[in-house]
gemmi code that builds the backbone of each chain (N, CA, C; Angstrom):
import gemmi

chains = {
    "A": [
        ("UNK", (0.848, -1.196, 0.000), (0.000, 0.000, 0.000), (0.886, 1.249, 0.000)),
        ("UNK", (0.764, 2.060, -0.802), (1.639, 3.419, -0.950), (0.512, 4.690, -0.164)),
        ("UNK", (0.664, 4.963, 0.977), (0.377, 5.327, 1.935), (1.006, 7.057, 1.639)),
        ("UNK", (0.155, 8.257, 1.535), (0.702, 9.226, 1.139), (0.527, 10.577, 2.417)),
        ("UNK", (-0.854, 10.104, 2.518), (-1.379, 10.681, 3.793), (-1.825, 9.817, 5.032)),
        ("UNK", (-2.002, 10.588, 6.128), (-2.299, 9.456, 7.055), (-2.807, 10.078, 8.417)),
        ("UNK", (-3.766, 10.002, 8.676), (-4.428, 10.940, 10.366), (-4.072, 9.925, 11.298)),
        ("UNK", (-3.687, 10.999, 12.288), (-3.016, 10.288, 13.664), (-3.835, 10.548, 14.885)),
        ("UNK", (-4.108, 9.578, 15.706), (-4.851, 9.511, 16.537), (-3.892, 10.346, 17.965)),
        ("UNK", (-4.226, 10.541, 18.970), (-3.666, 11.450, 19.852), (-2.363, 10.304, 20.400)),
        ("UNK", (-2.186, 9.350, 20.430), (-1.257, 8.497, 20.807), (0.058, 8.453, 19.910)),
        ("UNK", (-0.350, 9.233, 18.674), (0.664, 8.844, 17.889), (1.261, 10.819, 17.413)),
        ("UNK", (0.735, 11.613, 18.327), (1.609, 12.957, 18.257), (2.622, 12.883, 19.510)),
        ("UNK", (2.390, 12.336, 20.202), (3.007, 12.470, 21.565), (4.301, 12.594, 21.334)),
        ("UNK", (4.851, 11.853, 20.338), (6.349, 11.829, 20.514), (7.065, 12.610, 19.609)),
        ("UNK", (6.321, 13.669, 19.151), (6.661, 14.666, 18.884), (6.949, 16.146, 19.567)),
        ("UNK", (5.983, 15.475, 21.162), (6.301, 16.724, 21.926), (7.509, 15.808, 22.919)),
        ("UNK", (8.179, 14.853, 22.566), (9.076, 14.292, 23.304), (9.010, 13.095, 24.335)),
        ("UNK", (7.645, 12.784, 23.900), (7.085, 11.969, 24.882), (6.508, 10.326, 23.857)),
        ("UNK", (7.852, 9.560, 24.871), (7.076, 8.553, 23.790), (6.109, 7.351, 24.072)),
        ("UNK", (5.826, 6.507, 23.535), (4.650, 5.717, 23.494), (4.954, 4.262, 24.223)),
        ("UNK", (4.758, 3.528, 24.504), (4.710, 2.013, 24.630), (3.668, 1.394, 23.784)),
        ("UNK", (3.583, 1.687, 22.464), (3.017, 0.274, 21.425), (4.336, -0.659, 21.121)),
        ("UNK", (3.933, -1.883, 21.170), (4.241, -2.712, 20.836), (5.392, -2.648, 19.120)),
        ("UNK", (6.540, -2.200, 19.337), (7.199, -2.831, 18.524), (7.518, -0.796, 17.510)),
        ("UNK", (6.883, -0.412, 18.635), (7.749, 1.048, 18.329), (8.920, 1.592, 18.498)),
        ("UNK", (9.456, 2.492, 17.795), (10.622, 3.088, 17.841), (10.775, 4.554, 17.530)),
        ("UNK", (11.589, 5.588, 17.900), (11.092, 6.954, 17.131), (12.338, 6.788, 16.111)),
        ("UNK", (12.991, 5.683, 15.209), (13.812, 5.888, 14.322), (12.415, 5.051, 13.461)),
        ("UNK", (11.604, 4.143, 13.553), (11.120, 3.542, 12.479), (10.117, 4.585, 12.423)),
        ("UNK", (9.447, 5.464, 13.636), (8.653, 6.464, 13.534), (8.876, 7.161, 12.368)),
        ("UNK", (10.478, 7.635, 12.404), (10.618, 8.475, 11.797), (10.605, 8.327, 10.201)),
        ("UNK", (10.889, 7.277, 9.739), (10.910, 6.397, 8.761), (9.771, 6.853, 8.061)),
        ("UNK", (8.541, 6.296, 8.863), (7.007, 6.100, 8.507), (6.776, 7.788, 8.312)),
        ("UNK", (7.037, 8.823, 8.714), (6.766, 10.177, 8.593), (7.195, 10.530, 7.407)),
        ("UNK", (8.959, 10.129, 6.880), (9.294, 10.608, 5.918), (8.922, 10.103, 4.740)),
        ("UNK", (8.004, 9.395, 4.803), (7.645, 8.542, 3.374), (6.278, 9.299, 3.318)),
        ("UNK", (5.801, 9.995, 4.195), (4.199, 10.460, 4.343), (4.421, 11.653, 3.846)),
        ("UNK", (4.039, 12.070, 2.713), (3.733, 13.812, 1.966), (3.091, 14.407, 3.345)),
        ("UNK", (2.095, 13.886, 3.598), (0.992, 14.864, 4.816), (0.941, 13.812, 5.839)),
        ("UNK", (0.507, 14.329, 7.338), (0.087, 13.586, 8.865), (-1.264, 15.025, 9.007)),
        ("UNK", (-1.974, 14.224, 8.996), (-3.155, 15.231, 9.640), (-3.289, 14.478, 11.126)),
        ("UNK", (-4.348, 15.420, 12.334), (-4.662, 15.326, 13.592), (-5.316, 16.420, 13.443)),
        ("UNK", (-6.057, 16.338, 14.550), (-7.228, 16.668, 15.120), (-6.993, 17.800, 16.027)),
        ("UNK", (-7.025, 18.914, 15.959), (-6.699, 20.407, 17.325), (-7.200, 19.915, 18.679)),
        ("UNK", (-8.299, 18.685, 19.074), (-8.666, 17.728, 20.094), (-7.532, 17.399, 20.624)),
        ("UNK", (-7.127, 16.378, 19.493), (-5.314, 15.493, 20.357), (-4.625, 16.400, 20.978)),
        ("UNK", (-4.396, 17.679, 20.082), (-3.106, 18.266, 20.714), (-3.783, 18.909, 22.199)),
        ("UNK", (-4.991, 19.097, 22.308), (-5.119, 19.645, 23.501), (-4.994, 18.223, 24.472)),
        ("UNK", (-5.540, 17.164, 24.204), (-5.173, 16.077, 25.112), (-4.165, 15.671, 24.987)),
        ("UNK", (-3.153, 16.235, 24.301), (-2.032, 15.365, 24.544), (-0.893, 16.762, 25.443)),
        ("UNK", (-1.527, 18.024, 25.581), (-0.991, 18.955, 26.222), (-1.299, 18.250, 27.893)),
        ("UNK", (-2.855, 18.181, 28.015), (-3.559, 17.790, 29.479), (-2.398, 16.692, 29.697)),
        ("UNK", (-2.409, 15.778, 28.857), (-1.248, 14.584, 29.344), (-0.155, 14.910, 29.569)),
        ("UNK", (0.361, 16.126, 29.047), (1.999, 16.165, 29.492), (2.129, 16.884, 30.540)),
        ("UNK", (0.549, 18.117, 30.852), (0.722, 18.515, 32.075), (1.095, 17.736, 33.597)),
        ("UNK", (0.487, 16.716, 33.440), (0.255, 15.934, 34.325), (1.907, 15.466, 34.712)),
        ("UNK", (2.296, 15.079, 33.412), (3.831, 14.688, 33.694), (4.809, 15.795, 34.349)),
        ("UNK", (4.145, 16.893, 33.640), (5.251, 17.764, 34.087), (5.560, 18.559, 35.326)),
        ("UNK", (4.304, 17.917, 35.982), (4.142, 17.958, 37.776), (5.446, 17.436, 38.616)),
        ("UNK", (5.523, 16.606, 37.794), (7.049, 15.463, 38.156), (8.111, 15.708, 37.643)),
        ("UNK", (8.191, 16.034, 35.971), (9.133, 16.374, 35.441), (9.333, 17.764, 35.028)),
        ("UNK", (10.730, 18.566, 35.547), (10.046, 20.068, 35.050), (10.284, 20.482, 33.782)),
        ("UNK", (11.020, 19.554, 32.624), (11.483, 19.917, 31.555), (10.239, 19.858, 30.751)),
        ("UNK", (9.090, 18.890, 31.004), (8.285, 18.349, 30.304), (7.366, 19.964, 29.176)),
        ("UNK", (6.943, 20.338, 30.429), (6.145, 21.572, 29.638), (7.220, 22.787, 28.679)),
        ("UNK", (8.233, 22.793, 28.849), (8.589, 23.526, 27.970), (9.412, 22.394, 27.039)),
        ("UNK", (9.525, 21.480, 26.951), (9.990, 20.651, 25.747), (8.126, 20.660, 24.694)),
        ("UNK", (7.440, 20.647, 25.655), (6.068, 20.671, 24.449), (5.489, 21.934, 23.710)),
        ("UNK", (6.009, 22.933, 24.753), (5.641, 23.960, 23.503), (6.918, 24.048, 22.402)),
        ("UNK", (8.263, 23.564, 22.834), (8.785, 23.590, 21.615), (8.588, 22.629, 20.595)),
        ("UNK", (7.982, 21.488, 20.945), (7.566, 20.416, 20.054), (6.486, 21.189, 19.079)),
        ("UNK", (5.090, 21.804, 20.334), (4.622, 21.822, 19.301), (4.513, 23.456, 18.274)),
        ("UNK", (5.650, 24.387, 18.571), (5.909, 25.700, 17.903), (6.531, 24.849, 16.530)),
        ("UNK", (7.539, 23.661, 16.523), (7.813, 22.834, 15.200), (6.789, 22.315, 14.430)),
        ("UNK", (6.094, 21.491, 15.048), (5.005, 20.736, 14.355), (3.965, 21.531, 14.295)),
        ("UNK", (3.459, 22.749, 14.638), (2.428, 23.366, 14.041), (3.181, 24.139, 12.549)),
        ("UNK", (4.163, 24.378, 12.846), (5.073, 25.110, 11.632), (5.149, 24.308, 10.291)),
        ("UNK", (5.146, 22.785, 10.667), (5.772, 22.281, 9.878), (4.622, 21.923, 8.183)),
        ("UNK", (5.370, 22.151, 7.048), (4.247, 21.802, 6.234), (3.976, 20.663, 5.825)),
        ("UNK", (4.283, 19.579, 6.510), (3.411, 18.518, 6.182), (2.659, 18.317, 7.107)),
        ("UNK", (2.339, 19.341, 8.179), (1.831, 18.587, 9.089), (0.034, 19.796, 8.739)),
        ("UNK", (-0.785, 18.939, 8.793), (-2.427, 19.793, 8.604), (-3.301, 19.659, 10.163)),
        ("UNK", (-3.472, 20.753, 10.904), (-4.188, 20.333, 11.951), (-5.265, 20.633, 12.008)),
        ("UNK", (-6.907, 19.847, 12.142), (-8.086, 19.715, 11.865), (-8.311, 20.655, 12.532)),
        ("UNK", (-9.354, 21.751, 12.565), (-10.188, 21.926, 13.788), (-11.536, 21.246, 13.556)),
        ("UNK", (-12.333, 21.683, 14.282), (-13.866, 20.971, 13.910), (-14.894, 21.801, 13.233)),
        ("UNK", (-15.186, 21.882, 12.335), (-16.126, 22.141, 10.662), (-17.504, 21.218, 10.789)),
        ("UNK", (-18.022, 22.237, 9.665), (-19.622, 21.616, 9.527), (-20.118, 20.379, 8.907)),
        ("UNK", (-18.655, 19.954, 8.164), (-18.489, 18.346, 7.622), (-17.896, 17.769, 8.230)),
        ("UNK", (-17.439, 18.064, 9.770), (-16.941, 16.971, 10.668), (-18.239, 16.891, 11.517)),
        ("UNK", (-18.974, 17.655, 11.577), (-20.351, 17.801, 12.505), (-21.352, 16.636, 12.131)),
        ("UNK", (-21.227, 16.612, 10.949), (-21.948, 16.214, 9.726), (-21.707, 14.737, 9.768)),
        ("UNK", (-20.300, 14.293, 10.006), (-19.791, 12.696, 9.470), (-20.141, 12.720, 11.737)),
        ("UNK", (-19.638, 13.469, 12.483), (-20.153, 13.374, 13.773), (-21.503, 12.238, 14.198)),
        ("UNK", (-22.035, 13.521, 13.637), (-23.581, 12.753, 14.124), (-24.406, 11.658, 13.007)),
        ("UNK", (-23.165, 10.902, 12.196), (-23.767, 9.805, 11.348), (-22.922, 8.934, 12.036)),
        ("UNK", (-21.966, 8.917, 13.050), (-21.002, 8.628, 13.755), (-21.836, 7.981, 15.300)),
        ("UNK", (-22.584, 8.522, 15.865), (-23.631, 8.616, 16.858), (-23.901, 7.168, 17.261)),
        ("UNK", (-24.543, 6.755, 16.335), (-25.033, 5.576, 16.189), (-24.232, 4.185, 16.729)),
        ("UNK", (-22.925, 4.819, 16.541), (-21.631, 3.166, 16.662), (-21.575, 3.400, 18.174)),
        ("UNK", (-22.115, 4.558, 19.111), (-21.993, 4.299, 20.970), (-20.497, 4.699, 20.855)),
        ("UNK", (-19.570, 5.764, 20.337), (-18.163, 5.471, 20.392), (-18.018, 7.103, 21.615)),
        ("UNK", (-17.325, 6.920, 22.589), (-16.823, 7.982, 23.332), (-16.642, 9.151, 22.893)),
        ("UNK", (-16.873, 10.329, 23.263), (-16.940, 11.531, 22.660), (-15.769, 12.207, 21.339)),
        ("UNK", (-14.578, 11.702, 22.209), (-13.432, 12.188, 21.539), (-13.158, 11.665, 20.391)),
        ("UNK", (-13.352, 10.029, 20.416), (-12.965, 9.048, 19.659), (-13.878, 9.480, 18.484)),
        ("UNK", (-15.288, 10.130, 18.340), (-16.087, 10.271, 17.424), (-16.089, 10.976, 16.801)),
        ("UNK", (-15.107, 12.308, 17.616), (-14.925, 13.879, 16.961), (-13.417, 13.361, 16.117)),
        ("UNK", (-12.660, 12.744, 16.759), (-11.074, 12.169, 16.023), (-11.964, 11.259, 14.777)),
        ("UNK", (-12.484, 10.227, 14.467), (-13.164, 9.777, 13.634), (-13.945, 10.429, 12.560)),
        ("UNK", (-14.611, 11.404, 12.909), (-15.378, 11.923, 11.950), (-14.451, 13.186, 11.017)),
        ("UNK", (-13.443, 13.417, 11.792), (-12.282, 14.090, 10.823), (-11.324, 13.214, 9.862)),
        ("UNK", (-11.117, 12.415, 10.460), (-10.179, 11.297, 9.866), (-11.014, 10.995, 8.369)),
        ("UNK", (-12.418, 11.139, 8.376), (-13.022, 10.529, 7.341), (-12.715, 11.573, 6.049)),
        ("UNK", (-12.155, 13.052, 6.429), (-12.258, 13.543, 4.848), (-10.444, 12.432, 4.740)),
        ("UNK", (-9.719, 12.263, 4.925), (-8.056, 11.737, 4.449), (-8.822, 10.161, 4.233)),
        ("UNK", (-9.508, 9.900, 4.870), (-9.964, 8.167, 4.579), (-8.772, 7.203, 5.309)),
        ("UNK", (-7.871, 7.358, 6.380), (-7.684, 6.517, 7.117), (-7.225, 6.773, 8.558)),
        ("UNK", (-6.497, 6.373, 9.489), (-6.855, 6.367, 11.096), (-5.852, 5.463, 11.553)),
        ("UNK", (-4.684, 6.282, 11.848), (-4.201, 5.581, 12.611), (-4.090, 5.637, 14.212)),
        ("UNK", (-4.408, 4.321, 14.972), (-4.515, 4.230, 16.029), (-4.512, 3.246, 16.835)),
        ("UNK", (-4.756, 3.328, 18.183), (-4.229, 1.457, 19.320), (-5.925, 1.624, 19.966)),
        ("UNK", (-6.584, 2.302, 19.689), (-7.744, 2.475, 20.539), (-8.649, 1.128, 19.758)),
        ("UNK", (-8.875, -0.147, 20.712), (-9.145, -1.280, 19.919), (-10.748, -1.210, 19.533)),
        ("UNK", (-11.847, 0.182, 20.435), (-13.404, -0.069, 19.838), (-13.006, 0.466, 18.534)),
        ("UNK", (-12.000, 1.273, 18.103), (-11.850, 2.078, 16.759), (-12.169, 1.307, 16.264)),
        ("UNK", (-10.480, 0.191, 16.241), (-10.223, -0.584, 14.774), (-10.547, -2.179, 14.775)),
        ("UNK", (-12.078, -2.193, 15.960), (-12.587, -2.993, 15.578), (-13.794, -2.297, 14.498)),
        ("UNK", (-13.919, -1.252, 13.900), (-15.164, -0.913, 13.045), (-14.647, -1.013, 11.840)),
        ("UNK", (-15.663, -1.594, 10.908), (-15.639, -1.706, 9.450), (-16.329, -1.103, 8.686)),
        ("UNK", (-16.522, -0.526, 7.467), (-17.043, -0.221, 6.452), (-18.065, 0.919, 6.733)),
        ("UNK", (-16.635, 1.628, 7.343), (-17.600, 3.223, 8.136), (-16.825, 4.073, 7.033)),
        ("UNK", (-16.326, 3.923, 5.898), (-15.431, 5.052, 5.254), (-14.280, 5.334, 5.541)),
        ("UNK", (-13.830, 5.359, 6.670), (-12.786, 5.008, 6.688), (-11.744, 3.935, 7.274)),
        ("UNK", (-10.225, 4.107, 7.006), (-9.947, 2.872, 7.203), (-8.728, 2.612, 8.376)),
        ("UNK", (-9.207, 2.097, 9.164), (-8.956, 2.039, 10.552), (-7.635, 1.373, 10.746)),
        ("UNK", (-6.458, 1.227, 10.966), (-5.301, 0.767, 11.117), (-4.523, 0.984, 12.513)),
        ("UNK", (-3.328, 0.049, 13.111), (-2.523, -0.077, 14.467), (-1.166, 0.186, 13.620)),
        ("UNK", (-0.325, -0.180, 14.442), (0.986, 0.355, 14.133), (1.856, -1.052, 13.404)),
        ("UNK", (1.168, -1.875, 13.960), (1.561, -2.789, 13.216), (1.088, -3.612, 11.603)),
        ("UNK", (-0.245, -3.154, 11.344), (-0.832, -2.731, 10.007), (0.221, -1.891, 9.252)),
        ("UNK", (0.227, -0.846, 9.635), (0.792, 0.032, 9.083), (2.277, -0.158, 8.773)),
        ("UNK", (2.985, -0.760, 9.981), (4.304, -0.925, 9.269), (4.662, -2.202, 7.868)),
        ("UNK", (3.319, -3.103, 8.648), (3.293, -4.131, 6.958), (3.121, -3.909, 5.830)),
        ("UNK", (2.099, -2.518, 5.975), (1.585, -2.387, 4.564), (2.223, -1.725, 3.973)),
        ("UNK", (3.628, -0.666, 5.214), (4.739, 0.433, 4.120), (5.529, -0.314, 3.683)),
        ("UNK", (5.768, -1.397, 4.364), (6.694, -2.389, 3.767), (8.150, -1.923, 4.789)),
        ("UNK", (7.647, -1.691, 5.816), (8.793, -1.056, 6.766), (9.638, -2.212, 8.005)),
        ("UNK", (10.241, -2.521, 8.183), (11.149, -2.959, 9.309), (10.986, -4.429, 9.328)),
        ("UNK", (10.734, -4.892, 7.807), (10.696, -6.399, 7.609), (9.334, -6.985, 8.110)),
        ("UNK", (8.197, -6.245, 8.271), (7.331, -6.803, 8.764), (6.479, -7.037, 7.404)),
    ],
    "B": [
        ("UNK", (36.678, 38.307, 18.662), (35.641, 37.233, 18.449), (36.023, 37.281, 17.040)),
        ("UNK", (36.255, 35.480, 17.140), (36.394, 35.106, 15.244), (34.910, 35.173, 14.754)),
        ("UNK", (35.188, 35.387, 13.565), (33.910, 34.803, 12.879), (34.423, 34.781, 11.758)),
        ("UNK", (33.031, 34.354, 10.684), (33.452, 34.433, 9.198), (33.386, 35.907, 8.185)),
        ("UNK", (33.846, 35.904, 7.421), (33.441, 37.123, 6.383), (32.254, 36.134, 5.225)),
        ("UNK", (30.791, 37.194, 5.656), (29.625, 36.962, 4.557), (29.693, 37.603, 3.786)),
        ("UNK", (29.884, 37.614, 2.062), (29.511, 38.450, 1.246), (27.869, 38.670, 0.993)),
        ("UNK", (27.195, 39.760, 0.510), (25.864, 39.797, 0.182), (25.529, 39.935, -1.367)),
        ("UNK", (24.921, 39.462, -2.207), (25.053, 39.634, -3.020), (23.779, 40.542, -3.845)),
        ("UNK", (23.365, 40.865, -4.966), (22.448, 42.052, -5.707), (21.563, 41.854, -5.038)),
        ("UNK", (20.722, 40.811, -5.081), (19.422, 40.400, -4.960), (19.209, 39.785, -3.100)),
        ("UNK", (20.475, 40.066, -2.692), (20.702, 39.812, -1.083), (20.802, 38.499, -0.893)),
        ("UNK", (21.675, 37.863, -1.603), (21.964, 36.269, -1.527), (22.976, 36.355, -0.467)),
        ("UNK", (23.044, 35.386, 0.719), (23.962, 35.106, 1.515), (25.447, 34.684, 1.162)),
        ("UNK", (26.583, 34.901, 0.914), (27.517, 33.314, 0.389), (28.030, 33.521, 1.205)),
        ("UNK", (27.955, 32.034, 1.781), (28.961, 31.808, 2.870), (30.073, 30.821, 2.410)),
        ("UNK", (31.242, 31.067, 3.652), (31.981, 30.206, 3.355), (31.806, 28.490, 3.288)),
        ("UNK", (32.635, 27.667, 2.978), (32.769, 26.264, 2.708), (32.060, 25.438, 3.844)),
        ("UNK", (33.599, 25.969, 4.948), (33.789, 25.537, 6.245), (32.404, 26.235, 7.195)),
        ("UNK", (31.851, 26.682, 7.092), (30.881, 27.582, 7.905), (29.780, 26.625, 7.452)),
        ("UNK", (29.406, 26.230, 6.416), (28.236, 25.413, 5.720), (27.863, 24.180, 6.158)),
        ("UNK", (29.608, 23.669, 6.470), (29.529, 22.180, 6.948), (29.687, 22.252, 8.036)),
        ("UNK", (30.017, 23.106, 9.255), (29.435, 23.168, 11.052), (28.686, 23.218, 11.021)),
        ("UNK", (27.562, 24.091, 10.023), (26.267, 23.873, 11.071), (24.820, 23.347, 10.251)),
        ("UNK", (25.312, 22.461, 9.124), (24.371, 22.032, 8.008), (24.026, 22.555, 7.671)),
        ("UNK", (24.462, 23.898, 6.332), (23.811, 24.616, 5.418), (23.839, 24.276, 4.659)),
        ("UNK", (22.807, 23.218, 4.248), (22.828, 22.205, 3.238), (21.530, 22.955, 2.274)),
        ("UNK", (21.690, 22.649, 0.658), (20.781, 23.532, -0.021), (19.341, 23.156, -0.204)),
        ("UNK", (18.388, 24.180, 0.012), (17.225, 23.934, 0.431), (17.043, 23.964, 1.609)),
        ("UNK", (17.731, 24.296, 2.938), (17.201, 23.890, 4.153), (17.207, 25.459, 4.657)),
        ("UNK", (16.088, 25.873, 5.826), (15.738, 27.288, 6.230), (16.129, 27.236, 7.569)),
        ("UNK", (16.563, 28.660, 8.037), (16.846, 29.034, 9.128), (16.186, 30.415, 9.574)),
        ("UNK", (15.890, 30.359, 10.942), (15.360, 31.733, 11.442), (16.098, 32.665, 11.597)),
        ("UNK", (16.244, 33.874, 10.697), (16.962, 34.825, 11.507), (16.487, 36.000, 12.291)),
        ("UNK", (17.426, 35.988, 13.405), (16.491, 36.752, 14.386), (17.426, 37.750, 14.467)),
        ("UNK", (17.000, 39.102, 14.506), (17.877, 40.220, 14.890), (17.753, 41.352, 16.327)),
        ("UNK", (19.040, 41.058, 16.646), (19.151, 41.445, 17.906), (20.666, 42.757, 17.886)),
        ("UNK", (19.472, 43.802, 18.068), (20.648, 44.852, 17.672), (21.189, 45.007, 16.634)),
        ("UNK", (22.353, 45.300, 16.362), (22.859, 45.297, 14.760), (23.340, 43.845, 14.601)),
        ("UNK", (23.074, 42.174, 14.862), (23.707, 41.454, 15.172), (22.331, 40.752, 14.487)),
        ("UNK", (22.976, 39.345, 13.714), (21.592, 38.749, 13.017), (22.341, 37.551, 13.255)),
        ("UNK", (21.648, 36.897, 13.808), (21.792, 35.131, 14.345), (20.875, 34.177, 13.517)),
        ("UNK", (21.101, 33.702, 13.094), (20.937, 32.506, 12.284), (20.616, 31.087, 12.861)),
        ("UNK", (19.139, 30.442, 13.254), (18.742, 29.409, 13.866), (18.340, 28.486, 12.775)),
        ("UNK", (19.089, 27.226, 12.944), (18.565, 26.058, 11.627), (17.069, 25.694, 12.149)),
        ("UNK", (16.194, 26.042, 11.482), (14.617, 25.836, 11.296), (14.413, 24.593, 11.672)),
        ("UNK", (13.452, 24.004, 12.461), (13.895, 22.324, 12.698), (12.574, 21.831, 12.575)),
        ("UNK", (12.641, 20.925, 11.712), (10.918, 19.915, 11.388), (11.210, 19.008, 12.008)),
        ("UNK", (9.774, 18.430, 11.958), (8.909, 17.260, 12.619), (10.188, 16.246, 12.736)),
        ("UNK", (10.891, 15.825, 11.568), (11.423, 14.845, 11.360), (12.778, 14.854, 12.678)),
        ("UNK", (12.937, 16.283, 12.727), (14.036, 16.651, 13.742), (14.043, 16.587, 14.835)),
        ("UNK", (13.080, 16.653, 15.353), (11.961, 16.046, 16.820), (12.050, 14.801, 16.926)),
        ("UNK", (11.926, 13.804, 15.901), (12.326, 12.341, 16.688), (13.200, 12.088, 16.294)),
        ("UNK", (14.230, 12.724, 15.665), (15.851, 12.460, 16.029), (16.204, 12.882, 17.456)),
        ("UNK", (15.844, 13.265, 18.341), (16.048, 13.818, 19.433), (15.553, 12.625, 20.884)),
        ("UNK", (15.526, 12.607, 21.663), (15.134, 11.536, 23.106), (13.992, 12.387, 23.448)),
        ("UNK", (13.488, 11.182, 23.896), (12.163, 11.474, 24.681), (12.219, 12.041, 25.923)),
        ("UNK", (11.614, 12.611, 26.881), (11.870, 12.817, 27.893), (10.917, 12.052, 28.629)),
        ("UNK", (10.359, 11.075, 28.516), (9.316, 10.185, 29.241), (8.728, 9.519, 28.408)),
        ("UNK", (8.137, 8.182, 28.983), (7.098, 7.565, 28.292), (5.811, 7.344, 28.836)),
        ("UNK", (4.936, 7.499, 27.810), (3.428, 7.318, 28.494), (3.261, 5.803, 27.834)),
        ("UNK", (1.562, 5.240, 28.727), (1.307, 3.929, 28.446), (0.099, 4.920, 27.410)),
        ("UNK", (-0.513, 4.012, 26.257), (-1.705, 3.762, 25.619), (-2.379, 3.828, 26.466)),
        ("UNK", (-2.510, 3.104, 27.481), (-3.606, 2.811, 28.868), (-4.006, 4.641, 29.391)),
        ("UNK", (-2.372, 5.410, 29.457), (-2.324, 6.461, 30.086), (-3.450, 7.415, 29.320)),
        ("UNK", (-3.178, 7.639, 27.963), (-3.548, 7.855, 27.130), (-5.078, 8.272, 27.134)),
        ("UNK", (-5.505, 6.707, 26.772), (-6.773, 6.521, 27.204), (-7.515, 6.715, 28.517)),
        ("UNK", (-6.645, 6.909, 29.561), (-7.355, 7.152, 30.829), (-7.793, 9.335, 30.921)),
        ("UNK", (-6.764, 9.541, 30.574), (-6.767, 10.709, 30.219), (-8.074, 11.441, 29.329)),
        ("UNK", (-8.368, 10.707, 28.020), (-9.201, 11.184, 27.852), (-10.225, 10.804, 27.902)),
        ("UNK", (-10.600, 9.855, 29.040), (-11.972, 9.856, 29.204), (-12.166, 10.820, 30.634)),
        ("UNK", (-11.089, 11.076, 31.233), (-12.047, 12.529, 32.098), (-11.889, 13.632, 31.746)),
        ("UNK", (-10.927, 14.157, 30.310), (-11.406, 15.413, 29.622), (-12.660, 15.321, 29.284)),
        ("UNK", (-13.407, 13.965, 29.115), (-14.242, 13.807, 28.078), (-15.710, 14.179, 29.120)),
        ("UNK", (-15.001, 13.487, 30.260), (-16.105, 13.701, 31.754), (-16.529, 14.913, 31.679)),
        ("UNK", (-15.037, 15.931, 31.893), (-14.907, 16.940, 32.260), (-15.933, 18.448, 31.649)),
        ("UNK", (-15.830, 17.841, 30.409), (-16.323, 18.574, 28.996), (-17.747, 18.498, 29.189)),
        ("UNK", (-18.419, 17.184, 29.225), (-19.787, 16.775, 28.630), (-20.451, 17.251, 30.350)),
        ("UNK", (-19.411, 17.376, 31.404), (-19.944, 17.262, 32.821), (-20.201, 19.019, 33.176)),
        ("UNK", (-19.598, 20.177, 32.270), (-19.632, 21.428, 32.459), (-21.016, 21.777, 32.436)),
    ],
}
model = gemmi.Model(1)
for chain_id, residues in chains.items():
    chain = gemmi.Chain(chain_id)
    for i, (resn, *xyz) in enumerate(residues, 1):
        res = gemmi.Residue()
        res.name, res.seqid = resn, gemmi.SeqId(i, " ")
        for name, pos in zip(("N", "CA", "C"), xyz):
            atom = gemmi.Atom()
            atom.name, atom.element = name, gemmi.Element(name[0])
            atom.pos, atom.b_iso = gemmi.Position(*pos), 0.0
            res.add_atom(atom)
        chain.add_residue(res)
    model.add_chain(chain)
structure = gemmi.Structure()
structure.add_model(model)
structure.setup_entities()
């Protein structure tokens, strides 16, 4: 699969504000890999605020944390491959046709954006257990098979 | 204080030297901020996404964390 664009679920900006993940069989060199082959990464203006709330929390403990994230994200809002959603009258729209699947608030507003790029990457398992909603729901390990990345 | 000699050129092209290019990757095509401070213009290599995870993490979160997180923004929000 030649993979050009690709929306990221809030688990998968984090390690851009320096903070990284525990999925299964991640790295921020194969990360990085998977970015540079991607023309565009869209997300959701949602994630980045939950993924700010999350680093606050860290940075109770750690004091570098909050100012390593606004420099993360003064880069990655800069950057031009990167597109950040806000919420529109055709995310409102794919929203409340969204309603129906019982999916958690956030997960539905991240979903119903994901649907103009047509895919979703993410570990959240009610996601990418849904089918033949338009778009197309993928983990990290999908994704590295289908770039054809790290021998998988 | 060493430094280099910049020529400027018609159209205000930078040329720098050789050795100056290869300390600090002025490799062609790549942007830098310049910021001016006084009569003094500093030159910051512009740094993308990609440059961010060349760099260490400063912590790791779980998926679990993740997810715990936003279900009491989500509380928090729908509970206002």
């Amino acid at each position: 699969m030649k993979l050009r664009e690709l929306y990221l679920d809030t688990t998968y900006i984090m390690p851009f504000f320096y903070l990284d993940i525990d999925v299964k069989g991640f790295s921020r060199s194969v990360y990085k890999e998977v970015i540079e082959l991607l023309e565009r990464i869209h997300v959701s203006e949602i994630s980045i605020i939950e993924a700010k709330a999350k680093s606050l929390k860290i940075g109770r403990k750690r004091s570098k944390v909050n100012e390593k994230f606004n420099e993360g994200l003064s880069v990655f809002s800069a950057d031009e491959k990167v597109v950040i959603h806000g919420y529109r009258s055709k995310d409102d729209k794919k929203f409340n046709e969204f309603l129906p699947l019982g999916l958690c608030f956030f997960d539905a507003v991240i979903l119903a954006q994901s649907s103009t790029v047509g895919n979703l990457l993410t570990e959240d398992s009610r996601l990418l257990r849904l089918e033949d909603i338009g778009v197309k729901i993928i983990n990290w390990d999908t994704l590295l098979r289908e770039m054809g990345i790290g021998n998988k | 204080m060493s430094g280099y000699v910049v020529k400027v050129g018609k159209k205000g092209e930078l040329y720098t030297p050789k050795k100056l290019r290869s300390q600090i990757g002025l490799d062609p095509g790549s942007e830098f901020i310049a910021v001016l401070r006084g009569d003094e213009i500093i030159l910051r290599k512009r740094k993308t996404i990609i440059n961010l995870l060349e760099e260490d993490a400063i912590a790791t979160i779980s998926e679990k964390e993740v997810k715990k997180e936003r279900g009491m923004l989500e509380k928090e929000l729908l509970e206002r």
